[in-house]
N, C-alpha and C positions, 0 to 999 in steps of 0.2 A: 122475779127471776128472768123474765125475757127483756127486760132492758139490762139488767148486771151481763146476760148471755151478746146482748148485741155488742155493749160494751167492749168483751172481751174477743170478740169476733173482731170490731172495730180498731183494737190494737196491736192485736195480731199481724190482721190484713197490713199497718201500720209500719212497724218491724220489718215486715218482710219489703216493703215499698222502701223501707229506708236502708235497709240490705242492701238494694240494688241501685241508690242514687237516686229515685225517680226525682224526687222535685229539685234535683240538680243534673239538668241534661248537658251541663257544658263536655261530660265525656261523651257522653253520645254521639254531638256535635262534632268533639275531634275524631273519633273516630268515621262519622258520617263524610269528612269534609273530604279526607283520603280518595273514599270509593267514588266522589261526585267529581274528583278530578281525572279520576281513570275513567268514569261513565263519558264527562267532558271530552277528553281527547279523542275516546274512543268514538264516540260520534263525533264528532269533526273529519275523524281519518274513513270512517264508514260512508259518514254523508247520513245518522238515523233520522229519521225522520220524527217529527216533534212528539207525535203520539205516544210513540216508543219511547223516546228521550224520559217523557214524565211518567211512563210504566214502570220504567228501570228505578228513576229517582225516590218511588216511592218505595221500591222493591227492597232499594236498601238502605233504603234507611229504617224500615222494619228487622231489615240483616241485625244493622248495628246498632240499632238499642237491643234486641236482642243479645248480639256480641259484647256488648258493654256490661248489660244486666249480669252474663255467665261470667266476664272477666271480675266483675265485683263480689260476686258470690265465692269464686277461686281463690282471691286475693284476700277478703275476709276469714275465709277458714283458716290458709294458711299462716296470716299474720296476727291471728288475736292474739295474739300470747303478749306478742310484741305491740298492737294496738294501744293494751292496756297503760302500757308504760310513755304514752306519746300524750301529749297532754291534746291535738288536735282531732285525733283517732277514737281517744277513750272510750267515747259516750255512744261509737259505731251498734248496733244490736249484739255483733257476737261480743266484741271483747265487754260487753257489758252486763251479757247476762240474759236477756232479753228475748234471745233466741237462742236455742243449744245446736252444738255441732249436729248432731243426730237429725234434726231438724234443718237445719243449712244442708246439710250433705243429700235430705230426699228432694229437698227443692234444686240443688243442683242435677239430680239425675231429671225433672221434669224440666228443668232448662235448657239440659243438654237435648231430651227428646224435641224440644222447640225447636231447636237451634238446626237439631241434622234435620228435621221436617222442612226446615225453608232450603236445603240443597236443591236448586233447580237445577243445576246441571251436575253430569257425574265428572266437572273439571277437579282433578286432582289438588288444584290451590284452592280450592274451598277448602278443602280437608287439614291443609297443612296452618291455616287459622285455628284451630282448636288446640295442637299444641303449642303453637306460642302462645298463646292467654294462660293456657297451666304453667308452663316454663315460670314465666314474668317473676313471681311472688319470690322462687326461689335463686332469681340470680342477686337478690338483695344479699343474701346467704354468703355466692363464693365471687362477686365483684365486684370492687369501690365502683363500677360501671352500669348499673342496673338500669339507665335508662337508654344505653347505646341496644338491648335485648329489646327495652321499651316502643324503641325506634320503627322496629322489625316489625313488632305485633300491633302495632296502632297504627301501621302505614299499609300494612300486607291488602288493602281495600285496592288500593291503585292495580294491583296484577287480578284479583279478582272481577273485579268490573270490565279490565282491559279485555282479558279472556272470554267473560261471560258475554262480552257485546263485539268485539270486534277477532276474536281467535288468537291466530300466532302472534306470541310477543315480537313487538316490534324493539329491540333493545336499546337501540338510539334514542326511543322517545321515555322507557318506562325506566332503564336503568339511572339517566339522571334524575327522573320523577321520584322516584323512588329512594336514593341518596339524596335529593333534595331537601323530602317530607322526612326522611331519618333526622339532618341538620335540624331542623323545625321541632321535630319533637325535642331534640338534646336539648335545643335552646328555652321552650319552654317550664319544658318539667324540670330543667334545674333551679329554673327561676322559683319553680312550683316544692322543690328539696329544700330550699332555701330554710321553710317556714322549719324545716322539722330538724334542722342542724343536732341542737343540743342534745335534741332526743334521740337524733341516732347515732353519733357519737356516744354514748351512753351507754345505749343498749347493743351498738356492737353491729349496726346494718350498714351493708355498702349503698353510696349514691354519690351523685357527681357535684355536688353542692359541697361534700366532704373534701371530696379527692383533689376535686381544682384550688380549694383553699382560696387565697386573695387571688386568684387568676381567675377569677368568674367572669368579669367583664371582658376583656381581651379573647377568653375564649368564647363567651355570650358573641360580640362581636363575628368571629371566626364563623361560629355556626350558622348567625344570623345572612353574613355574607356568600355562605355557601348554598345556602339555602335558596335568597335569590339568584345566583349565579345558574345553579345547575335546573333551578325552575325555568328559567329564561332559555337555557338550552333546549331543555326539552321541547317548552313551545313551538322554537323555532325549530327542531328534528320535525314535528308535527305540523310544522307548513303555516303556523295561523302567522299572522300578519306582522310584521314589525312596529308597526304603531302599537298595536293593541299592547303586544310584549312590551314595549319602554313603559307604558302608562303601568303595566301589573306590577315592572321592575321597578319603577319608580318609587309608587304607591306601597310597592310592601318594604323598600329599601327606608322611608320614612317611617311609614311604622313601625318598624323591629329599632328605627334606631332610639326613636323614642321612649321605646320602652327601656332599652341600656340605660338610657337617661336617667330615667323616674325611679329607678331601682336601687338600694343599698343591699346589695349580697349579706352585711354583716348585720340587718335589720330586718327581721321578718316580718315586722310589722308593716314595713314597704311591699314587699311581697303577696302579701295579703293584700294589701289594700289593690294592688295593682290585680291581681286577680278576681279580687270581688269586684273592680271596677269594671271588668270586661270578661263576661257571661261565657264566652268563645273558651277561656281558660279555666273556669270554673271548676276545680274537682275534676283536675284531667286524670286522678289516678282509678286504672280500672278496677 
């Protein structure tokens, strides 16, 4: 009896870990990268000093796997129905069975108790992160656009960290940072829609992998460009140096282009494989 009992203890715990992504942190990761680039700027325009720098870096990245863990939990209740019918979803804990609603829904009320526990400061942009994670699931629902909401809520780290370390937005530096990491997401996560075409077509969900049809690359492209363009703005609103900006613009202007390259919009299997090859994109859906 007490190993059958560990047993089921041990698959539980299990379920609930795979609820939440853990042994795939690549969402974490995107969402972590947002608030390291607002903590970044913002200690460059403050001057913080290193100590702080890595108090903050550690701060949130606890934020956002926490963040991640309650968007995944949101995103699974909402979509099992539809999970079920996705041949790369199926085998998720809810839509399989494995865990019941009833059960997801008490684990999201102690999520959420987490999540408001780590409010260090009473900044009003902490708070407004909680409704876009709920939103997300459901603008699959009323538009072919669901990853442009995506944009919103897996970037909103940038204005958090800016506030939480350096105060009054500075708009010149966080508005393109901000429109920047939106491009970035579009660019990504449709690469990451790609895989689920047929299934959502099917079953009747919006997403930009659908909507753009054979215009994926061209607009891949567009976002990819925008993306560096308005990051390299921002740098330089924020004072850091010209050299360094060419080398970030440079370096990320090759890699986005490479990835246009390696990809077939009309092959998921590219998709895949371009995502399992680089850990950073991993399972970016919250």
């Amino acid at each position: 009896m007490p190993e059958k009992k560990s047993i089921t203890i041990y698959s539980t715990t299990q379920n609930y870990l795979d609820l939440i992504r853990f042994s795939k942190p690549g969402g974490t990761l995107l969402i972590f990268l947002p608030h390291i680039y607002g903590l970044t700027v913002a200690a460059y325009a403050r001057k913080l000093q290193l100590e702080e720098y890595i108090d903050w870096f550690f701060k949130l990245f606890v934020w956002s796997f926490v963040a991640r863990s309650l968007g995944c939990t949101i995103n699974d209740m909402c979509d099992y129905r539809y999970d079920r019918e996705v041949e790369r979803t199926k085998d998720r804990p809810l839509a399989s069975g494995k865990i019941s609603l009833f059960g997801a829904g008490l684990f999201l009320v102690f999520q959420s108790l987490v999540y408001f526990a780590l409010l260090w400061t009473p900044d009003r942009n902490l708070l407004i992160a909680f409704p876009l994670m709920f939103m997300y699931p459901l603008m699959k629902r009323v538009t072919p656009f669901p990853q442009a909401w995506l944009g919103i809520a897996m970037n909103w780290g940038v204005v958090l960290a800016w506030t939480s370390i350096y105060g009054p937005i500075n708009q010149g530096v966080i508005a393109p940072l901000m429109a920047g990491l939106w491009a970035w997401t579009m660019f990504y996560d449709t690469i990451y829609a790609c895989q689920d075409r047929k299934d959502d077509l099917r079953i009747g969900v919006g997403s930009s992998a659908i909507a753009l049809q054979s215009a994926i690359k061209p607009y891949l492209s567009l976002f990819a460009f925008a993306f560096t363009a308005l990051f390299t703005v921002a740098l330089r609103a924020n004072n850091h140096s010209l050299p360094l900006v060419a080398i970030i613009a440079g370096g990320t202007t090759i890699e986005l282009a490479w990835q246009i390259i390696i990809i077939d919009p009309m092959d998921p299997s590219t998709c895949k494989r371009k995502l399992a090859n680089r850990p950073l994109d991993k399972d970016t859906e919250a």
